[in-house]
C-alpha positions in Angstrom: -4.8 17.7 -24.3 -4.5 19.0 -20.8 -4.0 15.2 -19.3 -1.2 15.0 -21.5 0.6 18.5 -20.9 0.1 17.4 -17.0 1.8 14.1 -17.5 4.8 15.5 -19.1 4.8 18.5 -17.2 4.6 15.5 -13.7 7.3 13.6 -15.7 9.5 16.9 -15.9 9.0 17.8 -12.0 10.0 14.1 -11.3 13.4 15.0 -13.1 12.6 12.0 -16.0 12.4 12.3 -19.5 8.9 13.2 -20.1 8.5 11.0 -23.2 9.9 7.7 -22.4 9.6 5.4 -19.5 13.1 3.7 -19.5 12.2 0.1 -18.1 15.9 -1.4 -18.3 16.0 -1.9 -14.5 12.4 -3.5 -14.4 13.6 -6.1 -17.3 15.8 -7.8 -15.3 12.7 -9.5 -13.3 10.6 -12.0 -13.5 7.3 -10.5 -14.2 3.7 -11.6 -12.9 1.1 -13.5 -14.1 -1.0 -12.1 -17.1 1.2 -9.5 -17.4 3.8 -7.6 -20.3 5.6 -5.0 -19.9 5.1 -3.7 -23.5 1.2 -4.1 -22.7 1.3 -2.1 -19.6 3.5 1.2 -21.9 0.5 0.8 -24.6 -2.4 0.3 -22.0 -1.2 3.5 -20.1 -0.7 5.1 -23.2 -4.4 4.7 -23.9 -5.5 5.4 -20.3 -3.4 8.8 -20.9 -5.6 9.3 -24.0 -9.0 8.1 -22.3 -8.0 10.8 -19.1 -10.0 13.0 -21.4 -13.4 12.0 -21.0 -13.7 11.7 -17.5 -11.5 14.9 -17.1 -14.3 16.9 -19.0 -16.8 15.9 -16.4 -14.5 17.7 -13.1 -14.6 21.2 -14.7 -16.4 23.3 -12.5 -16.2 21.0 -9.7 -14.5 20.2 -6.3 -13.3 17.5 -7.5 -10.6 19.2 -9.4 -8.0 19.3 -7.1 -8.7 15.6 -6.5 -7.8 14.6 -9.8 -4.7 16.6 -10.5 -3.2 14.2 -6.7 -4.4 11.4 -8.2 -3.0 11.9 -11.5 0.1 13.1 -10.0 0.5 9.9 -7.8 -0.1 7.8 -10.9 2.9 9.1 -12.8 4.8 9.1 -9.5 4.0 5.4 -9.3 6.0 4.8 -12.8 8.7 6.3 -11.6 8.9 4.3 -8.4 8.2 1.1 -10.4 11.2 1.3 -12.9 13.4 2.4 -10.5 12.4 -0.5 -8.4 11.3 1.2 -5.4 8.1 -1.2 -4.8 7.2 -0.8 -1.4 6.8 2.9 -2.4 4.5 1.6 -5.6 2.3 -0.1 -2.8 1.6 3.4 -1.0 1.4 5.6 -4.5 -1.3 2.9 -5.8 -3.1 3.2 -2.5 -3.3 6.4 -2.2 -4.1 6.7 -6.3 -7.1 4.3 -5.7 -8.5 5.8 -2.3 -8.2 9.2 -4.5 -10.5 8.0 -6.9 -12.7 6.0 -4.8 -13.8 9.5 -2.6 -14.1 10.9 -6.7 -16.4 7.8 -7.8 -18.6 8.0 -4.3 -18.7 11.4 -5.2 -20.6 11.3 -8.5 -22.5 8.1 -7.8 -24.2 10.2 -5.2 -24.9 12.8 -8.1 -24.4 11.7 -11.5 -24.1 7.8 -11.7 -23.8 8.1 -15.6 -20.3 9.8 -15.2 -19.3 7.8 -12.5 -18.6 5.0 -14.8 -16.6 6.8 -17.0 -14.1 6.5 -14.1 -13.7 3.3 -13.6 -11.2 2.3 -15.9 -8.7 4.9 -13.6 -9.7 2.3 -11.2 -8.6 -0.3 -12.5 -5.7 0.3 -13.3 -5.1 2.0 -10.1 -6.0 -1.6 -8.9 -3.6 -3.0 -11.3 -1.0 -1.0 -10.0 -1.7 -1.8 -6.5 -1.2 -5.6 -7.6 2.1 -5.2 -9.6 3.7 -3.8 -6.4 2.4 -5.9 -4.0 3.7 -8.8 -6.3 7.0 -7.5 -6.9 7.0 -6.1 -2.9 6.8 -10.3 -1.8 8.6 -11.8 -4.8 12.1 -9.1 -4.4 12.6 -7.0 -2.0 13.1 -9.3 1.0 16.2 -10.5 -1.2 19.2 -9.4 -2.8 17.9 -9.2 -6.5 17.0 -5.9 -6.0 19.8 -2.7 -6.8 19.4 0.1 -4.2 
């Protein structure tokens, strides 16, 4: 529950609906290989969900403070991505998967059992990285893209 209070209360700081991600402007491209939009609303959905278990583990820890910039750079990444603001996506996503890398080293060095439980974060943090770097090369160098 307090994943998903965060994300709405990131969505609400952002100035964007909290409960929908409004992908109109994304629509209009060509999208990559392997992916759907429809799939990437449900998988986040679920990884919103999942936030949980690895979110139980970072009580009491340093690591804390970590996770609320990471989380907070992954909603900001949504926001950059359907407003078509990609070359931002590629910084958010790096900085979302560095975040969680220092968090994974972290608990390898001390509990290696919970340091799994992070690794779908990233992924998708990986994911993210290569849905802007594709949409970075295929659109903004042209004029497809709306300011």
């Amino acid at each position: 529950m307090v994943n998903i209070n965060l994300t709405l209360m990131y969505r609400m700081i952002q100035q964007t609906s909290p409960f929908s991600i409004k992908l109109h402007r994304i629509k209009q491209y060509e999208t990559p290989y392997g992916t759907s939009l429809k799939c990437m609303k449900i998988m986040f959905s679920m990884l919103v969900v999942y936030m949980g278990f690895p979110l139980a583990c970072v009580w009491g820890t340093m690591l804390f403070p970590l996770y609320l910039i990471h989380w907070f750079i992954t909603i900001l990444w949504w926001h950059y991505f359907v407003t078509c603001q990609f070359k931002k996506c590629i910084y958010s996503s790096t900085a979302s998967s560095v975040t969680l890398l220092v968090c994974i080293q972290y608990f390898f060095e001390s509990y290696r059992s919970v340091a799994y439980m992070w690794m779908p974060l990233l992924w998708w943090s990986c994911f993210a990285m290569y849905l802007s770097i594709w949409y970075t090369k295929s659109y903004v160098n042209t004029n497809l893209i709306l300011p």
